[in-house]
Every structure is written in C-alpha cells, then in structure tokens.
N, C-alpha and C positions, 0 to 999 in steps of 0.2 A: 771729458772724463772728470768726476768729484777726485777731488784731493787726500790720497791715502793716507793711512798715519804709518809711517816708515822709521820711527824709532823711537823706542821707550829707555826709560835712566832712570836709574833709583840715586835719588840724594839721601844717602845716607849716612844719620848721627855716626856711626861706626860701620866702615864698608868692609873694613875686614870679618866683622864676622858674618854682615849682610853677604860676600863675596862666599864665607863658607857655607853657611844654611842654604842660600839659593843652587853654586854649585853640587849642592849632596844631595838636593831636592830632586833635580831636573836633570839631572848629569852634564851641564853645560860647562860649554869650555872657556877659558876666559884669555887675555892676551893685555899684559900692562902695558899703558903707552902716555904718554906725557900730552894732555889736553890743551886745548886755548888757556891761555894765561898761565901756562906751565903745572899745569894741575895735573896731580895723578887721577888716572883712568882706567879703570878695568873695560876692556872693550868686552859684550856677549856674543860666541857666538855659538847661534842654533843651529848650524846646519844649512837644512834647503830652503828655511823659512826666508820670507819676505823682509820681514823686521828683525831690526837689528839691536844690539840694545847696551845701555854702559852703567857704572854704576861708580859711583864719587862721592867725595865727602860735601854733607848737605853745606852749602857757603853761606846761608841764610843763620845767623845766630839766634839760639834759642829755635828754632823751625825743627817739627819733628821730621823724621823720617820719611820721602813721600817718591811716589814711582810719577813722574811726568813724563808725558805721550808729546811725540811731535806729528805734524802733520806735513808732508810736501808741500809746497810752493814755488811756482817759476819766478815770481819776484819778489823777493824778500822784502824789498822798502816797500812796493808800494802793498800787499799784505797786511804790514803792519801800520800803515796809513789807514786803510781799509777797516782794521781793528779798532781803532784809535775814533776813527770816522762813528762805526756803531755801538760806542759805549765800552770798549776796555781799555783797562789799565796797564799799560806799557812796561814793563819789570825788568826785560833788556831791549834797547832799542835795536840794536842789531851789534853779531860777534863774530869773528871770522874764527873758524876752524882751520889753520893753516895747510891747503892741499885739500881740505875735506869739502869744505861750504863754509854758510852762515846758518846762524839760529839768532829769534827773539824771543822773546816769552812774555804772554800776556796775559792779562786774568780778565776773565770775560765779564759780563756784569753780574754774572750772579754769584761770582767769587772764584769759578772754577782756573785753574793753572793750565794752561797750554803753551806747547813751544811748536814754533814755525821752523820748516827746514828748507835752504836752498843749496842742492850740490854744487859743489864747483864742475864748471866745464870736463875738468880732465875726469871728474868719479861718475860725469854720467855718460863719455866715451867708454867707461871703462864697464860701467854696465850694458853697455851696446843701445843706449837709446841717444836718438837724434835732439 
C-alpha cells in the first residue's frame, strides 16, 4: 500500500491569529497541548477525517508562514536514509513525539518541505491496526 499523507501543521509567524481565522473558516476544533521540546500546540481536530493536523509557532527565524504535510512511514530512520540516499536535504534527522511517534523533515531536491511520520506502537494499537 503507497504511504498516505496523515497529518498537516501550519508553522506559523503568529498561530494565534492563524488559530482564529482558520477556526472561523472551517468550524474546527482545536485542543492546546504541549509538543516535542515543550512547544505549544494547537492539535486540529476534523471530525471523521483521516488527517489530522497542528498548528505552532514557525521555529525557523525569519521563515514565513507555511502549512507542511507529513507522510506515514513504518521506519523512520531508515526513510530518511532513503531520502538522504536520492538527493534531499535532511532539516530534522529524527524527533520523538513523546507517546505519539517520530517525525523528520526533508526538502527534496527541488526545494520542496516534507515531514515523515512514524506512530508509536501504542497510537497504532489505538487505532486498531496491526
């Protein structure tokens, strides 16, 4: 089965007010919670959808405002070995989500920003897959 994209993040200059536009837009709900490296986090949530999605202050100085997509992956390292392997640039080598997973993020060769996602054991009992 291809590798679905299962969660989207807005890094943004100012998530408070990104947090109110988007909520008034879409009607979505939001849920504050304290990220990797003690970061604040708006979790999104949609509903029945598939994807899921967060929104944080951009940590890149000077970097505008940007929505980055993850994709699933059953191995994180080697993924981004794999990435590494066909021409991108590595931006996180790998982050643990505590209880959640890992993430890296890599810019592909044409410039483009993508993050890799692996759950942890326990959130993918919890989604009922083996």
């Amino acid at each position: 089965m291809p590798n679905p994209f299962v969660h989207l993040e807005l890094q943004s200059t100012n998530p408070g007010k990104a947090k109110s536009f988007y909520t008034s837009l879409f009607d979505w709900q939001t849920e504050e919670i304290t990220g990797a490296n003690d970061i604040d986090y708006t979790l999104i949530k949609t509903g029945d959808c598939n994807s899921g999605g967060g929104i944080m202050k951009q940590l890149m100085p000077g970097a505008p405002s940007a929505w980055l997509a993850y994709v699933l992956v059953e191995d994180l390292k080697t993924s981004t070995e794999k990435a590494r392997q066909l021409g991108a640039t590595i931006l996180k080598e790998s982050l643990e989500v505590p209880g959640k997973g890992w993430l890296s993020i890599i810019v592909d060769p044409t410039g483009a920003h993508l993050g890799m996602w692996q759950p942890h054991p326990d959130m993918i009992a919890k989604m009922g897959k083996k």
